[in-house]
C-alpha positions as CSV (number, residue, x, y, z in Angstrom):
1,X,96.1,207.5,134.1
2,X,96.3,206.3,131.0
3,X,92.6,206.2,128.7
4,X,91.8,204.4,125.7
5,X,89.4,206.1,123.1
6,X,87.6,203.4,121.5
7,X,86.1,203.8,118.1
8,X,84.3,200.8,116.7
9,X,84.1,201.2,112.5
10,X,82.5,199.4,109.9
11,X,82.6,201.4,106.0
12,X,84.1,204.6,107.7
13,X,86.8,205.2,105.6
14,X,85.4,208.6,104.5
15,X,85.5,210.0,108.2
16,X,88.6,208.4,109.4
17,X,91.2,210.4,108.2
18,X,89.5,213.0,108.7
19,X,88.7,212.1,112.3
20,X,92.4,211.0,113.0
21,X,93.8,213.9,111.3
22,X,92.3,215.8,114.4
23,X,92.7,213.7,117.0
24,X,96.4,214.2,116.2
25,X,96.0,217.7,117.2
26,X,94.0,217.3,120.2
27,X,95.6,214.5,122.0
28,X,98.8,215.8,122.5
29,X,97.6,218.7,124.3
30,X,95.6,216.6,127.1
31,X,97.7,217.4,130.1
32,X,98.1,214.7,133.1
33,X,96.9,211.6,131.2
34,X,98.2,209.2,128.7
35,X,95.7,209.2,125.6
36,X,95.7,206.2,122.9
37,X,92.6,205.5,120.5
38,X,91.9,202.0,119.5
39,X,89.9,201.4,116.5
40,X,88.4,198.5,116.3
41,X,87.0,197.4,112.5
42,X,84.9,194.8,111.6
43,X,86.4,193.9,108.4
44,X,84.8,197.1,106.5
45,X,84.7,196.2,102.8
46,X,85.2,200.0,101.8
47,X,89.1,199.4,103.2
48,X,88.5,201.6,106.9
49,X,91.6,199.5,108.2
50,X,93.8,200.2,105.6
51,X,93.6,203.8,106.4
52,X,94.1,203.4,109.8
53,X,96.9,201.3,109.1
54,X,98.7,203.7,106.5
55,X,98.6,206.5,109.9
56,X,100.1,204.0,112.6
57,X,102.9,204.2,110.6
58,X,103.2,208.2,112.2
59,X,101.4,207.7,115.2
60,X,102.1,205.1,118.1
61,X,99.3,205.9,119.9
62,X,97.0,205.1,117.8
63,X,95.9,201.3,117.5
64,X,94.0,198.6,115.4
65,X,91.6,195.4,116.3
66,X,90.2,194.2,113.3
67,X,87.7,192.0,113.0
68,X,86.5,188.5,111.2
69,X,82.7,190.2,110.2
70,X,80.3,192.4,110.9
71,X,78.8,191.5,114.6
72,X,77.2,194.6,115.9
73,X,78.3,198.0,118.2
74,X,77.7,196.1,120.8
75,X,79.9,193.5,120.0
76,X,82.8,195.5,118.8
77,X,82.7,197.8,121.7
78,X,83.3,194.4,124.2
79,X,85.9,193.5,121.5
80,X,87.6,196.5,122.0
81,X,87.4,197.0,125.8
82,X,88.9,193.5,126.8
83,X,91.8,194.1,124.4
84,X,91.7,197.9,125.7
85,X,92.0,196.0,129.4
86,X,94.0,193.2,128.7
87,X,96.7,194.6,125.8
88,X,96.9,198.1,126.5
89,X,96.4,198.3,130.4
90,X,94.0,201.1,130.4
91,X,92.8,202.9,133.4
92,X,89.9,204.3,131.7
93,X,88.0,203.5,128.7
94,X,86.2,205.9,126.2
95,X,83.2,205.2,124.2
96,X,83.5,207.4,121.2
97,X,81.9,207.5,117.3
98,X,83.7,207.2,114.5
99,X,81.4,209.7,112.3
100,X,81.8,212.7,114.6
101,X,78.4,213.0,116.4
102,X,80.7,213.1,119.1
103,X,82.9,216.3,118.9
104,X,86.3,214.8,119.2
105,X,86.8,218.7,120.7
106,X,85.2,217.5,123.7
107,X,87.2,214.6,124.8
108,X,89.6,216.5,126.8
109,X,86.7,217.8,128.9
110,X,85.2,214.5,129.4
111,X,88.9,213.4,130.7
112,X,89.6,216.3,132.5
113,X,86.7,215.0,134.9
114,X,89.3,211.8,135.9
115,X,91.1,214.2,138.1
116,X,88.1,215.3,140.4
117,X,87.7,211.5,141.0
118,X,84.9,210.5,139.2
119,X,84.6,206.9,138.0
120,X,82.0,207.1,135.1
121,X,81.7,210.2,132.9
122,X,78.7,210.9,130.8
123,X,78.8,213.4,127.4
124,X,75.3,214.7,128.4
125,X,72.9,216.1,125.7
126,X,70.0,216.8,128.3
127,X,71.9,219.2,130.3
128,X,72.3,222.6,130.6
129,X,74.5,223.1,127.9
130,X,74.0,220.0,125.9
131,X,71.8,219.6,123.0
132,X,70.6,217.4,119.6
133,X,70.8,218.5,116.0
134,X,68.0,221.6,115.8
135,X,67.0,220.6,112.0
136,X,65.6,217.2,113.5
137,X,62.2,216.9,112.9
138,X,59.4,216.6,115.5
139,X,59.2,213.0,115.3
140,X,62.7,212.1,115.8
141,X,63.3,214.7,118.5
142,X,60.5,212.9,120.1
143,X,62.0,209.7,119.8
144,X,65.3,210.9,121.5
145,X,64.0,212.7,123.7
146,X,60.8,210.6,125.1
147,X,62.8,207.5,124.3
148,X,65.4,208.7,127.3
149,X,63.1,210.1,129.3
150,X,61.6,206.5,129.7
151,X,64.5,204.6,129.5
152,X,65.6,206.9,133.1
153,X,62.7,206.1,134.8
154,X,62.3,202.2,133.5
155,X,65.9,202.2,135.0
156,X,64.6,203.2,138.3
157,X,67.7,206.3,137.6
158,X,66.2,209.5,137.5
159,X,69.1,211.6,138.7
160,X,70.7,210.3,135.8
161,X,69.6,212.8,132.5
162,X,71.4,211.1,129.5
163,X,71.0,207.4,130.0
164,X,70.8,206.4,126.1
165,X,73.7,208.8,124.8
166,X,77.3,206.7,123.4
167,X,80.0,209.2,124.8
168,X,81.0,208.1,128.2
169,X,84.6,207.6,130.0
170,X,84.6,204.5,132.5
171,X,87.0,203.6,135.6
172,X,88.9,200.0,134.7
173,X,89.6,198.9,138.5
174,X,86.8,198.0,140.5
175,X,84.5,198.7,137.5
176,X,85.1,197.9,133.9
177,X,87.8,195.0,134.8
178,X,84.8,193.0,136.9
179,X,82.2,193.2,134.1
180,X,81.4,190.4,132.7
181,X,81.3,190.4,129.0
182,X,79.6,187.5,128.3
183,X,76.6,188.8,129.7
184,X,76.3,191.8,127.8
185,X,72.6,192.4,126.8
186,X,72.9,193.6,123.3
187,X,75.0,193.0,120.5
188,X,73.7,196.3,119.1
189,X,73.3,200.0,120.2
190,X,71.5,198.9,123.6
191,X,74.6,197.2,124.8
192,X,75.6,201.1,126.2
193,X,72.1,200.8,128.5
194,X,73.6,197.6,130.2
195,X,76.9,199.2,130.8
196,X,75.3,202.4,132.4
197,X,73.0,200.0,134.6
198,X,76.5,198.1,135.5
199,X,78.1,201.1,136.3
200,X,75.7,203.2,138.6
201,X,74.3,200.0,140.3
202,X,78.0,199.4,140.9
203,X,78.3,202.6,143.1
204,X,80.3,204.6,140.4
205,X,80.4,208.3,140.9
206,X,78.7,209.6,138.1
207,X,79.6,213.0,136.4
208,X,77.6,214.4,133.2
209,X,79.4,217.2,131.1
210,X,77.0,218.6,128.6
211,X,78.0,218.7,124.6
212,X,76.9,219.0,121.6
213,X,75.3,216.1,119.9
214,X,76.1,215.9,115.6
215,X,73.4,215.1,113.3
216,X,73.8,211.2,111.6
217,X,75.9,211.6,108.5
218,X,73.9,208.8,107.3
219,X,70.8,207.1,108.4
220,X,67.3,207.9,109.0
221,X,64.2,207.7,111.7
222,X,63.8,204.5,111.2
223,X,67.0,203.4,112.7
224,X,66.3,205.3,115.7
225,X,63.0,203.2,115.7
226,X,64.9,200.2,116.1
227,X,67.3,201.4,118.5
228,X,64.3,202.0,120.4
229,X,63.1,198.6,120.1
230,X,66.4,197.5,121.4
231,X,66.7,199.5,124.4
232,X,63.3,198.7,125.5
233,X,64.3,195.2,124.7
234,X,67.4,195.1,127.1
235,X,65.6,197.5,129.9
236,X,63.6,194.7,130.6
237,X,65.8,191.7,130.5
238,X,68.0,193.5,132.5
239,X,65.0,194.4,135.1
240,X,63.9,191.1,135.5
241,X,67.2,190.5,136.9
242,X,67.1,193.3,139.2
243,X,66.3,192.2,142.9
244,X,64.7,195.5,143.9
245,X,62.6,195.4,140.2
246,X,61.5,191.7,141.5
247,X,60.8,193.0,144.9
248,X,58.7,195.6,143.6
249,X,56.7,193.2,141.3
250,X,56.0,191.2,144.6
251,X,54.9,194.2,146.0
252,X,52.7,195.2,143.4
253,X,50.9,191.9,142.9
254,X,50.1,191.7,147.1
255,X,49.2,195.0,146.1
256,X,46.5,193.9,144.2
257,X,45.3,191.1,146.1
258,X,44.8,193.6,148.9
259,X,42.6,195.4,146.5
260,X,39.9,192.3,145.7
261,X,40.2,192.2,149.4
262,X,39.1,195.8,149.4
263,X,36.8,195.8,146.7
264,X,35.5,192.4,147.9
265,X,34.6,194.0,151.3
266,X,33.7,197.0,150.1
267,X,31.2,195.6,147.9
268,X,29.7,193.4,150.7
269,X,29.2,196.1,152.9
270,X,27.5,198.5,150.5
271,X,25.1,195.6,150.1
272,X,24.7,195.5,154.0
273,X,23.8,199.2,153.6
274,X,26.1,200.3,155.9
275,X,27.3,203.9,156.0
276,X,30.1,205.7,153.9
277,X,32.4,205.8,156.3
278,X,32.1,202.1,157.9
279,X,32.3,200.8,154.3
280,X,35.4,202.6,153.0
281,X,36.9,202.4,156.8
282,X,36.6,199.1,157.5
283,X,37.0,197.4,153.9
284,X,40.7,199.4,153.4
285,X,41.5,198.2,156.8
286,X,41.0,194.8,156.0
287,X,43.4,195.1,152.8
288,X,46.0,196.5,155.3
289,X,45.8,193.3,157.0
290,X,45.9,191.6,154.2
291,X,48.6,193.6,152.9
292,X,50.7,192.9,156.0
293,X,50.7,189.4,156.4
294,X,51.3,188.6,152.4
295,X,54.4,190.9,152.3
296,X,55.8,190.1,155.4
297,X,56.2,186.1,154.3
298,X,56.5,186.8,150.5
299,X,57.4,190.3,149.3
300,X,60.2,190.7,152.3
301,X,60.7,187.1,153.4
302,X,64.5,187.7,153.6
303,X,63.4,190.2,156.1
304,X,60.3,188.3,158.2
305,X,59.3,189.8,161.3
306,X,58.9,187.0,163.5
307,X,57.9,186.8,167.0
308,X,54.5,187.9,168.9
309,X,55.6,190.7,170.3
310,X,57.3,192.7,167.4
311,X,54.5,191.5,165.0
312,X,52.3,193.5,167.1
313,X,54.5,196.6,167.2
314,X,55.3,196.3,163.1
315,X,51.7,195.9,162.6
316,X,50.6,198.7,164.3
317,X,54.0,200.8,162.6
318,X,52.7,199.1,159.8
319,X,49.3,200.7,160.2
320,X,50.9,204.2,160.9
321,X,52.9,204.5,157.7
322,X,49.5,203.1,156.3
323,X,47.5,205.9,157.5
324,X,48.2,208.1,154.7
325,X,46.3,205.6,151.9
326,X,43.6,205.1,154.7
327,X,42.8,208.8,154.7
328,X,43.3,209.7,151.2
329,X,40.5,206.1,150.1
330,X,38.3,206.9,153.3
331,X,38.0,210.6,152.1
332,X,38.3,210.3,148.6
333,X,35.3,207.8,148.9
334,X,33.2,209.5,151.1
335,X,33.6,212.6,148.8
336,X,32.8,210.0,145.5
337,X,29.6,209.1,147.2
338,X,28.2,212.2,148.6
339,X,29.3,214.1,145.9
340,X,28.9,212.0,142.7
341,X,26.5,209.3,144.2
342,X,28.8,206.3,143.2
343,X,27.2,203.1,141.7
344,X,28.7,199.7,142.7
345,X,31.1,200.1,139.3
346,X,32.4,203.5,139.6
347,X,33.0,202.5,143.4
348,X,35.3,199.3,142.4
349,X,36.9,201.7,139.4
350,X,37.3,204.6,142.0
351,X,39.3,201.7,144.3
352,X,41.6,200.8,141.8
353,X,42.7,204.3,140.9
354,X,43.4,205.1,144.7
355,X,45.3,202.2,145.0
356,X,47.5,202.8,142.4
357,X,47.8,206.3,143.7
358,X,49.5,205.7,147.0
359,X,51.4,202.2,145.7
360,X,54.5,204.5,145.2
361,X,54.3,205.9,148.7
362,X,53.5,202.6,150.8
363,X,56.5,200.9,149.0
364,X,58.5,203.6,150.4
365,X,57.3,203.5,153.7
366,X,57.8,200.0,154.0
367,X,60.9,199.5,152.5
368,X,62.6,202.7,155.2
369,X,60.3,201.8,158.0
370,X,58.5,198.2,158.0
371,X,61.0,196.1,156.7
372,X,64.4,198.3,156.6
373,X,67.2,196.2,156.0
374,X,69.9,196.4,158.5
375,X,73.3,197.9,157.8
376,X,76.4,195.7,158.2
């Protein structure tokens, strides 16, 4: 296979040497792969290119795409991968800094991966084994760590426990080669959380090999602030494109309707004085019904259950897998009232949070049982 290391630079003249210097000495003894590293400079005024120009002259592997200005990480990293692709015929490409964050030391175990057949291979920090910089303060370890820990979850990608790290290895063929730049989210540092989306949604297998992340040779807090602001940014234009994100907010918002159904109900009975468990009962019930009908011709209308007869079996399947928020709001308010003697407002407020408690749960049962799409 042959991978291309690509190392977008702007002002790095200072590391470059340095870095090439010792990728000179680890490359060579990579066994079973072709290695080449591309740098790709955005016309650096500090002369970055010149260096790497004054080394090609010893090394053939090593490459140059320069640049007209400054356009962003982002930028330079799609710069560098369709030339990567298109120039160099790589198999896999490498996402790699150019101020040693990334312990160029590590590469070979990152590429070492490509032979147990993996398409898309993560340098983990929040692994066993990985780490960040221990002088960090507390407020920038929080902002790494927290910051990821959301960005997983927002991604709907939980198994996955380094989503907004930079050092990753990705598969060209059926991957990389069907991407399409012009779409990329960010021009900036966020651009990586639209290529990991890409990638797993794509049905990549995923490894994560743990390192060693470098401190910032330069820079400060604040920049991770921004990057923040970025990732956050491209999480949720890339979410809003997501049909199972967009399914989900259909969900949710027939969700809700079925609670002012619910609280509706529940508020008329309580006025008819009937007893506790009639009024929780009968009122969730109702938003079941409710529930049923609205996501059956809206939240899973690709999926409609049509016909009399397996209406009436969904709907009753649909009050089974149900059964589990009818217990927990039938109890749970019972309890409230006996126990806490719940006014009209706590009542509504008490709704709401059970509700939101088994949202999670019905979405699952309804997505694997109610409306299950059918296999090809």
């Amino acid at each position: 296979m042959k991978v291309v290391i690509i190392i977008p630079t702007y002002n790095e003249r200072e590391n470059t040497d340095k870095m090439i210097d010792i990728l000179a000495d680890i490359l060579p003894q990579i066994p079973d792969h072709q290695v080449e590293v591309l740098y790709v400079d955005d016309s650096s005024p500090d002369g970055t290119a010149q260096v790497i120009k004054s080394f090609q002259k010893h090394y053939k592997w090593l490459h140059l795409l320069e640049g007209n200005a400054k356009q962003g990480l982002g930028s330079a990293y799609a710069r560098g991968m369709r030339y990567a692709m298109k120039d160099m015929h790589a198999d896999y490409l490498m996402e790699f800094d150019a101020d040693f964050q990334h312990p160029p030391q590590d590469i070979p175990r990152l590429i070492a991966e490509i032979n147990h057949g993996y398409d898309y291979i993560i340098g983990s920090r929040y692994i066993a084994g990985g780490s960040i910089p221990a002088h960090w303060g507390g407020n920038r370890k929080l902002l790494s760590v927290g910051g990821n820990l959301f960005a997983r979850f927002a991604l709907l990608m939980p198994q996955i426990h380094d989503v907004t790290g930079g050092f990753r290895l990705s598969r060209v063929k059926g991957f990389m080669d069907r991407f399409d730049f012009s779409t990329l989210l960010s021009r900036q540092f966020a651009y990586k959380i639209h290529l990991l989306a890409y990638m797993v949604n794509a049905g990549a297998k995923v490894r994560e090999v743990p390192f060693h992340f470098a401190a910032r040779t330069s820079g400060d807090s604040k920049i991770m602030k921004n990057e923040m602001k970025e990732t956050l940014r491209v999480i949720f234009l890339y979410q809003t494109k997501n049909p199972q994100v967009r399914r989900f907010f259909k969900f949710a918002v027939v969700g809700f309707v079925g609670y002012l159904v619910n609280a509706g109900t529940l508020q008329l009975f309580t006025v008819w004085k009937w007893g506790s468990v009639a009024v929780w009962g009968i009122s969730t019930e109702l938003a079941i019904i409710s529930n049923f009908v609205w996501n059956n011709v809206w939240t899973f209308s690709d999926q409609k259950i049509t016909g009399p007869g397996k209406l009436a079996y969904k709907f009753f399947q649909f009050n089974l897998t149900s059964m589990g928020g009818l217990l927990i709001q039938t109890v749970v308010g019972t309890l409230s009232d006996w126990l806490l003697h719940t006014t009209h407002y706590r009542q509504l407020v008490l709704a709401f949070a059970i509700v939101c408690l088994v949202l999670p749960y019905n979405y699952l049962m309804y997505t694997l049982v109610i409306w299950r799409q059918k296999k090809n």
